[in-house]
N, C-alpha and C positions, 0 to 999 in steps of 0.2 A: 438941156443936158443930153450929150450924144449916147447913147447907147452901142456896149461892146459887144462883138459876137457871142461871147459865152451869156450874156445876160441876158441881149436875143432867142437865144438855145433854152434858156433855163425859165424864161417868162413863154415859150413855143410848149417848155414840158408841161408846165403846171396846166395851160392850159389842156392838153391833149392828158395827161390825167385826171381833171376833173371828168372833163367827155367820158372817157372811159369809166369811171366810176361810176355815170348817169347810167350810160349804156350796160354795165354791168349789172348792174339794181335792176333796170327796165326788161335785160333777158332775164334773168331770173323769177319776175314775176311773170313774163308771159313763157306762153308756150307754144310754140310751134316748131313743125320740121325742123331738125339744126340748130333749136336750139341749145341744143348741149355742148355743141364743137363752138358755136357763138360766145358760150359763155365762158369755155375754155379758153381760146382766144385773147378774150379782152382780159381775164385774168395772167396770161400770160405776156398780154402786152401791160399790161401794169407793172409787172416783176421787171420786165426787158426793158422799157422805155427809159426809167431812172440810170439801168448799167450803161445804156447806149448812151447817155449826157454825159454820166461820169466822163465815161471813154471818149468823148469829142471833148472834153475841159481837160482831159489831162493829155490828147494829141496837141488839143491847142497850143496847152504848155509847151511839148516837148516843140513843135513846129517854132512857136515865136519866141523858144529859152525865157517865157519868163515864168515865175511859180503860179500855183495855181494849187484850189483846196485839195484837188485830185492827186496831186505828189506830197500833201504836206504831214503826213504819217511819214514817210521814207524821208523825209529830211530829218526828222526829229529822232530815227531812228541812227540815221548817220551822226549824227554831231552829239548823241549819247555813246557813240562806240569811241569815237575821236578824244 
């Protein structure tokens, strides 16, 4: 079964989410120099990393016109006004 670019992207997040949540636990237990900016970091790349997939599934959308989970609020919001 071939594999599309967005599923690529979203099986690339989960993975680099889990790491970071390893990595997150792991600074937090230890201690050394930096690790405060460290642990800010991986907590902020946890927040960013899901907005940053959204936002490439829903360019994708917009790039190859076709729907995707990332516009499907604003469809349903259009054809409730119509």
């Amino acid at each position: 079964m071939k594999k599309t670019p967005k599923q690529i992207a979203a099986i690339i997040c989960i993975i680099l989410l889990v790491l970071l949540y390893i990595a997150t636990l792991a600074v937090s237990l230890l201690d050394f120099p930096g690790s405060e900016r460290l642990f800010g970091a991986c907590l902020l790349a946890t927040v960013g990393l899901p907005i940053l997939l959204w936002i490439y599934i829903w360019l994708y959308g917009k790039y190859t016109g076709k729907s995707t989970i990332a516009e499907a609020s604003t469809e349903k919001k259009k054809s409730r006004e119509d």
